[in-house]
N, C-alpha and C positions, 0 to 999 in steps of 0.2 A: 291582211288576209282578205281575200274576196269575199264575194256574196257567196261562189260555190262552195267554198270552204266551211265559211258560216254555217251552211245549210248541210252540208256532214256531219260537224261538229253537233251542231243540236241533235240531228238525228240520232247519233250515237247515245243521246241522251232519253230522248223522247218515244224512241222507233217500241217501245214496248207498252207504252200508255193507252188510255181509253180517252175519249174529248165528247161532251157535250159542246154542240154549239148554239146558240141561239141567236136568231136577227133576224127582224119582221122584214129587210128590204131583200127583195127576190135574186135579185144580182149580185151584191152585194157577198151575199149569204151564199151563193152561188160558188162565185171565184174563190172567195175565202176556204171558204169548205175544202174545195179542190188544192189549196197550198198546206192545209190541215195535215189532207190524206197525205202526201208525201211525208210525212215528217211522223206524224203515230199510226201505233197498230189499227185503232178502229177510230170514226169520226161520224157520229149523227145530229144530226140537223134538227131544228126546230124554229116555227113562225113567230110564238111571242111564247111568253111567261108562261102561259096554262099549258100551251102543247108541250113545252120544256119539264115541267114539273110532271106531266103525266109518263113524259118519255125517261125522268129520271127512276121513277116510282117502279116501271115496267123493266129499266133495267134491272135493275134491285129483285126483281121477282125473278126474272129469265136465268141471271148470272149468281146469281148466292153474293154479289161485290156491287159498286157503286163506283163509278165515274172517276176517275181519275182526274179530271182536267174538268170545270165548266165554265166557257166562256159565252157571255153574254152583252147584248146590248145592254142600257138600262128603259131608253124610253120605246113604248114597244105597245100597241093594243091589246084590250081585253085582261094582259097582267104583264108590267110593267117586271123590268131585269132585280131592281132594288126587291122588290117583294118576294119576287120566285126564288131570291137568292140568299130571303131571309126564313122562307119556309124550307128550303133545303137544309138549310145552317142548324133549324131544330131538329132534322133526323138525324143529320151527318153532322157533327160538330168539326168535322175531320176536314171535310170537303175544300179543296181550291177551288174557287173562284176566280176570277177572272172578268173585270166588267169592261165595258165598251161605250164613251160618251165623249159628245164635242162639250161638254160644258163642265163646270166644276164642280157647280152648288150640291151633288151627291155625295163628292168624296168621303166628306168627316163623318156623311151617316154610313156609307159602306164602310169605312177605317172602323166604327164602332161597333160592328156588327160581324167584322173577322175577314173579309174582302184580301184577299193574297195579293191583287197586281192590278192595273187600270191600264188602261190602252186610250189615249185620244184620238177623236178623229181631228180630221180626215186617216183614213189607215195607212200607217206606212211598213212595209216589211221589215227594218230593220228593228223598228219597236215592237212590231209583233213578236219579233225572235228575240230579242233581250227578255220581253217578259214571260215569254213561254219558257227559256230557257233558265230563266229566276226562280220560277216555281216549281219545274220540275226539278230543281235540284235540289230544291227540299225532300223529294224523294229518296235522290240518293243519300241525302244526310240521315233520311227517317232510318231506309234499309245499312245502312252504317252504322248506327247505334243498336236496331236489333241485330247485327252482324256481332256486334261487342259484349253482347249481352247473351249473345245465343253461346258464343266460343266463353266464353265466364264459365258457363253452366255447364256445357256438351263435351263431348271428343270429337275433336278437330283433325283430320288429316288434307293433304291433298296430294292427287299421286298425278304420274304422267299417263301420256297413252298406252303405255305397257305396264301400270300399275308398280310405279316405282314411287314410293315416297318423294318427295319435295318442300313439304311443310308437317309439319305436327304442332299442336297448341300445350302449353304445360299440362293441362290436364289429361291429356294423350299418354306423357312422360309419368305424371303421377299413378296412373292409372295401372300402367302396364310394368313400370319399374323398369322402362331405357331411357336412355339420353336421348338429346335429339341425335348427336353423332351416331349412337347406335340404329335407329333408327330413319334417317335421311341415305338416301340411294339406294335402299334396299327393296322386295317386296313386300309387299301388306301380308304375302302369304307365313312369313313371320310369324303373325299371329294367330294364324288358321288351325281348328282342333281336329284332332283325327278322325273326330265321331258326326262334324258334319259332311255329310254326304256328298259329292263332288258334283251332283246334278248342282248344287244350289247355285256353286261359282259358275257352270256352264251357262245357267240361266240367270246370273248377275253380267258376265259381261257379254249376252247376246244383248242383255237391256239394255244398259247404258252406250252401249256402242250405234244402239238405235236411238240416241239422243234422250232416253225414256229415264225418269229418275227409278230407282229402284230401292224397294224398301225389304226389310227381314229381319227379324230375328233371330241372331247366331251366340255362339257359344264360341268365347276368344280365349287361346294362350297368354297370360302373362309370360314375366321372364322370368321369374321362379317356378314356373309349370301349373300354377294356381288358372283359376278358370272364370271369367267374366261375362254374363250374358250382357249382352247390347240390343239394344232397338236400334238398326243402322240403316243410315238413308245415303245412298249415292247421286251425287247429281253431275249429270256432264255440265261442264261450265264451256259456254260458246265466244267462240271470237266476233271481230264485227261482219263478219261473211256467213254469220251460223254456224260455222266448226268447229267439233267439238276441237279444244283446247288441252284442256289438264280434267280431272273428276276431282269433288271435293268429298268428302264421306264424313256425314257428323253421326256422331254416337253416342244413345244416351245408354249408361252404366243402369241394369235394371235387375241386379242380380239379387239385390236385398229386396228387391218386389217379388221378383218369381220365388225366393227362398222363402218366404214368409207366403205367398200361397202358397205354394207346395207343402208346407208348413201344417196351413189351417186346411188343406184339403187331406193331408193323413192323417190330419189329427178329427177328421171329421169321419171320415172311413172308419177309424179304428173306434170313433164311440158306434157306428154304426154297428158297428162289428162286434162290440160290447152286448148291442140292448139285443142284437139276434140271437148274443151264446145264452145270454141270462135267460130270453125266453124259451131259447129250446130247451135248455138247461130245466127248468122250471119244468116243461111240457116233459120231456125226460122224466124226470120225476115221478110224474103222473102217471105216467105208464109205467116206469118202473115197479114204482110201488100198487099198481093193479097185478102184473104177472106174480109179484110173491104171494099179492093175497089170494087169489083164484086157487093157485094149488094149496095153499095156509085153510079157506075154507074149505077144500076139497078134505084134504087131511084132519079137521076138525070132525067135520059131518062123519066121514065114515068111519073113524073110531069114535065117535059117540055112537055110532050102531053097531059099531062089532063089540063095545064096551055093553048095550045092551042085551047083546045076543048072547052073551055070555051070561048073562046076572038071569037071565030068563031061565026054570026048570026045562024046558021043553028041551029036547034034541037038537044038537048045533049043525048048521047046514054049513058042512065046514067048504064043500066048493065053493059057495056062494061067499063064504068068510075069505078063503083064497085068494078070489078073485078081486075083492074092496081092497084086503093088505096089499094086492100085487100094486093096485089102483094107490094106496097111499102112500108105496113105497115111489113109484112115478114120481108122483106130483113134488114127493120131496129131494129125489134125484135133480128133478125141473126149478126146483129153489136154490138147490143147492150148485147148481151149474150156472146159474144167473149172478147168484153173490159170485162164484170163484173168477166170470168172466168182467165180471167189473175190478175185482181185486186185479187180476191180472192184466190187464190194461193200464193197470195202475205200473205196475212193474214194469211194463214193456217202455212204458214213456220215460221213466226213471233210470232204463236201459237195466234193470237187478232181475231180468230172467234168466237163470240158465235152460242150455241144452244138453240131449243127449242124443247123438248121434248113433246111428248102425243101417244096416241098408235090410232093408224088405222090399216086400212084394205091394204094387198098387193094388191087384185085384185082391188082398188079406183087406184092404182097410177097407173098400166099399164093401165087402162082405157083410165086412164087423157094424158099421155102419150103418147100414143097409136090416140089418136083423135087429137091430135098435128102435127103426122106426117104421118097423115093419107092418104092426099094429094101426101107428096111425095111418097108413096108409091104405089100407083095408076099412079102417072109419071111416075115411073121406073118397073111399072110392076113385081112389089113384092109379093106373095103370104105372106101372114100370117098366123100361124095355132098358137092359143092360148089353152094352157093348164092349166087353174087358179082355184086352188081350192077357194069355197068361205071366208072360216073361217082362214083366214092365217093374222093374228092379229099382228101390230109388235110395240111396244115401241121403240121409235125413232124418229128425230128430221123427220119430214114428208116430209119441200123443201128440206134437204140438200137428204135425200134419193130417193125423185125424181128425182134430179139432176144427183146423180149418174144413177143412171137407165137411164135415160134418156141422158146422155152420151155415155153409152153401147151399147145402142137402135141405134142411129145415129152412131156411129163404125160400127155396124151390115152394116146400109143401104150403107154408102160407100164404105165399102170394100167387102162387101156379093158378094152373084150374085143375084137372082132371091126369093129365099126363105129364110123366118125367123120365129123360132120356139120359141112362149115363155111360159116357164112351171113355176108356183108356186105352190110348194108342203107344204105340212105344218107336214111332219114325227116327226122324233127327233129332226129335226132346222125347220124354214122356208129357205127355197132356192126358190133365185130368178131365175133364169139361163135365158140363150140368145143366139139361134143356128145359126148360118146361114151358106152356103151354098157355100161360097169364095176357096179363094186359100188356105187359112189358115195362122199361123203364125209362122214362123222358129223359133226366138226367143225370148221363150214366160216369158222372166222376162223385155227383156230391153224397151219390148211394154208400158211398167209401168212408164219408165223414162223420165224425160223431155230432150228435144231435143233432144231424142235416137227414130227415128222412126222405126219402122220393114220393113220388104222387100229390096225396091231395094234406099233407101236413102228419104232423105226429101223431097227435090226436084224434086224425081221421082215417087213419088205417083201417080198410075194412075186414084186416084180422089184425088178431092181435103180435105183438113185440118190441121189445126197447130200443130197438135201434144200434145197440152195441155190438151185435155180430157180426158186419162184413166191417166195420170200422177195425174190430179184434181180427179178422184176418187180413186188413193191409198192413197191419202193424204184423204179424208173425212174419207175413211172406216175405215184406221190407227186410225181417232179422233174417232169414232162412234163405231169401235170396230166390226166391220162388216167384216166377212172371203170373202177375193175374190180368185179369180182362173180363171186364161186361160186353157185351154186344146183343143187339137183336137176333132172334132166332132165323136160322135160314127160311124155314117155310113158316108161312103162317106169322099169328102173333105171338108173344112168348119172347123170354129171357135166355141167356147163354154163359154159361162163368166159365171160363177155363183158366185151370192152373197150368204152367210150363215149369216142367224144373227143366233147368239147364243142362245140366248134365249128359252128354249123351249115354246112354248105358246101352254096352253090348248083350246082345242076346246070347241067355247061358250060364254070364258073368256072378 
């Protein structure tokens, strides 16, 4: 074999390495350098020991790696090849060496101190190439062994330029439940799941076909249809011209990782989720048990005065007597409507409510409604503006849809401010809807949920209520089939609730 051949041969070896060199003679260091560069990727130069050892240190900080190759004199000014090559040896233990000496007497201390290869002078290129090409193939021996060690562990494939199988490693076969015959000449797309997205493959082989390795995270068909996450790395493997050649794809199985967070992240949610119901649960409570007692002492107080007004000789001022009993029968209507809408939610979730269906009129229920809470709204100085069409007909259970309206209705009154708009149209649906005039609601899904109140917490309600009301009408509407909705008011600030029943109802019908 010739010299040019030689000097292929190594390169095919070498052409990817990094080379410290070091030699105090200018020329020398010079020419040398220059038959370096042909044969590895990078090659820098250094005068003696100290400039080498600064230049190795500076690698080290630029690249995150170290020196693949360091070849050196040994007798050298200022710091000699033997020292710089023993101070190197305590950061790198790894490190090749490589020394350069017309004399002997260093050998058996560089042999004891880890020294890869010695070169005598005078230099000749053919020794230069045997011992370059000595040590660099302990590299390929190194990446051979973690080659052996990486395929033990990983999923191994290697496919051609059109992604056709060529190799698989047993654990590929374990993995996935084929053979290698099942699995040779076919494509990887074999193992592709319906649910990853087809960008991903578009942008796996724009990458690799730009020589670029590419990495991801996908979700793989077994051959029982079972499903395996992987961490997969594609790498184009190059000929000796740079072209890509064949892709190898190693795959680490990381299915019992993500199943096990995914795992401790629901199971971390759902205590989340725990200590929110407990507290609002609790806050529930608290309110709860203030709306019974408010009408409970309402009811106390004025029959201990009507109790008094009576035991008293004098004349009973029986308007005034009228007016306390109308006043205790309320508050105990107001009790008694509180327990029955908690019992009933109890029911609805249980699915043991029945209905009673028959078809009425919408404007009957805001009427009735409407004359209910007619009073407080003359307390609180509510304007009313009614929009009801007359013929708005609706098949449905008639209390459970008073109920809700009439849940919405008092929403309105305590959170409102001053005005409440209520419109029934009878278009393509009946809509009930319910405006008023308040701060409005941030947000407008968890207003729906029990012990989820809107604003500033449950507790902080700047009127009073338990929060079971619009909860008790997504559950009716849900059984009843009835469309509801929050939204912002058109003008202004203020709330919006509209019911849809579905049904369209003829006019007349």
């Amino acid at each position: 074999m010739n010299n040019h051949n030689n000097i292929a041969e190594l390169k095919k070896i070498t052409k990817n390495l990094t080379l410290l060199y070091v030699e105090d003679d200018e020329q020398i260091r010079k020419s040398t350098a220059e038959i370096f560069s042909h044969l590895v990727q990078t090659v820098h130069v250094a005068a003696d020991g100290q400039e080498g050892l600064d230049l190795y240190g500076e690698y080290f900080l630029d690249n995150g790696r170290y020196y693949d190759i360091v070849i050196s004199d040994i007798q050298m000014p200022r710091m000699d090849g033997l020292t710089m090559s023993k101070m190197i040896l305590q950061t790198n233990k790894k490190q090749k060496i490589i020394l350069i000496s017309a004399h002997d007497e260093h050998m058996l201390e560089a042999i004891n101190i880890g020294i890869e290869g010695f070169i005598q002078k005078p230099l000749k290129s053919q020794q230069v190439f045997d011992v370059l090409k000595k040590v660099s193939l302990t590299f390929h021996s190194d990446d051979l062994q973690y080659f052996n060690a990486l395929t033990e562990a990983s999923i191994i494939s290697k496919s051609d330029m059109n992604g056709i199988i060529t190799y698989v490693n047993d654990n590929f076969c374990k993995i996935t439940g084929y053979t290698r015959e099942e699995m040779i000449g076919h494509s990887h797309s074999m193992f592709r799941h319906p649910n990853n997205p087809n960008e991903i493959y578009i942008d796996m082989w724009k990458t690799i076909t730009s020589g670029i390795i590419w990495r991801e995270r996908m979700v793989n068909l077994n051959k029982d249809g079972s499903e395996f996450i992987a961490e997969s790395t594609i790498i184009p493997l190059l000929d000796e011209n740079d072209n890509i050649k064949e892709y190898m794809a190693i795959r680490n199985d990381v299915t019992d990782a993500v199943t096990f967070k995914r795992k401790i992240f629901l199971e971390e949610q759902e205590k989340i989720k725990r200590i929110k119901i407990a507290e609002a649960q609790k806050s529930f409570l608290v309110v709860f048990t203030h709306e019974l007692k408010t009408p409970l002492n309402a009811i106390i107080n004025f029959t201990k005065y009507v109790k008094k007004q009576i035991e008293l000789p004098k004349e009973l001022n029986k308007e005034k007597l009228s007016s306390l009993l109308e006043s205790v029968l309320s508050n105990a209507h107001d009790m008694l409507e509180n327990v029955t809408q908690i019992l009933e939610v109890s029911k609805l979730n249980a699915h043991k409510l029945t209905y009673n269906y028959s078809v009425f009129n919408a404007k009957d229920i805001v009427s009735e409604v409407m004359k209910r809470y007619n009073s407080l709204l003359t307390e609180k100085n509510i304007t009313l503006t009614c929009d009801v069409q007359d013929d708005a007909l609706i098949s449905n259970d008639v209390f459970r849809v008073k109920q809700i309206f009439s849940n919405i209705v008092s929403n309105a009154i305590k959170y409102g401010n001053n005005e409440i708009k209520i419109s029934v149209l009878n278009k393509e649906h009946i809509t009930v809807s319910v405006e008023d005039n308040g701060p409005g609601i941030k947000d407008k899904d968890a207003v729906f949920n029990l012990y989820s109140q809107e604003d500033d917490g449950l507790l902080e309600r700047k009127s009073q209520g338990t929060g079971v009301g619009l909860y008790f009408v997504k559950l009716l509407c849900t059984d009843l089939h009835i469309s509801y909705k929050v939204e912002d008011r058109n003008e202004g600030s203020g709330t919006k609730f509209t019911l849809t029943f579905n049904e369209k109802q003829e006019k007349g019908a």
